[in-house]
N, C-alpha and C positions, 0 to 999 in steps of 0.2 A: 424432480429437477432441483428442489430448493435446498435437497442435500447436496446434492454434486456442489450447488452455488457456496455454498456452507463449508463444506472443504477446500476449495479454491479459495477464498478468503482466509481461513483457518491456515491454509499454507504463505499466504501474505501474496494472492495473487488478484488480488482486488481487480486490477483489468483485465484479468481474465474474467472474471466473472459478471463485472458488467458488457465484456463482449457477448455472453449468454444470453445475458436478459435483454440486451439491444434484439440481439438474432434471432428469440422469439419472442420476441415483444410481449415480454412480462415484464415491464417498466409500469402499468398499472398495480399489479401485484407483488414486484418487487422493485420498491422505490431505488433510484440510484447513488442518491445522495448519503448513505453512510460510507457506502465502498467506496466513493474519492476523500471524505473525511477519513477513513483507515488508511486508506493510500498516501494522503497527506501525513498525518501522525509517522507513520511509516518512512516516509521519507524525510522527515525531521528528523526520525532517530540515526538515520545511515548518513544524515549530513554530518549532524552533531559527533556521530563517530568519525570519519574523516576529519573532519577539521580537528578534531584532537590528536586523531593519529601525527598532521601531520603540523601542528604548531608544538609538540612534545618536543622537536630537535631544537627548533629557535629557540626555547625558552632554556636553554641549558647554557644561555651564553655567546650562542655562534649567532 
């Protein structure tokens, strides 16, 4: 089970993989709190790109 969990994170599916460990209640054995710290980190990177994506045009001037 801890592989599957291991690939699903590996693919940047962190909630999916804490749906696993809810759904069988391996929250003693598999703590949850790294998978929302990746999840986070994660989604700071996909802000951070977005928001560059799209202040690139304003800063040319317009």
């Amino acid at each position: 089970m801890r592989d599957s969990i291991d690939k699903l994170v590996k693919k940047g599916k962190e909630l999916d993989a804490l749906r696993i460990v809810f759904a069988f209640e391996l929250v003693n054995k598999i703590p949850p709190v790294p998978f929302l710290k990746a999840y986070g980190k994660g989604s700071k990177k996909t802000l951070k790109k977005c928001v560059t994506r799209e202040a690139t045009p304003f800063s040319h001037g317009q």
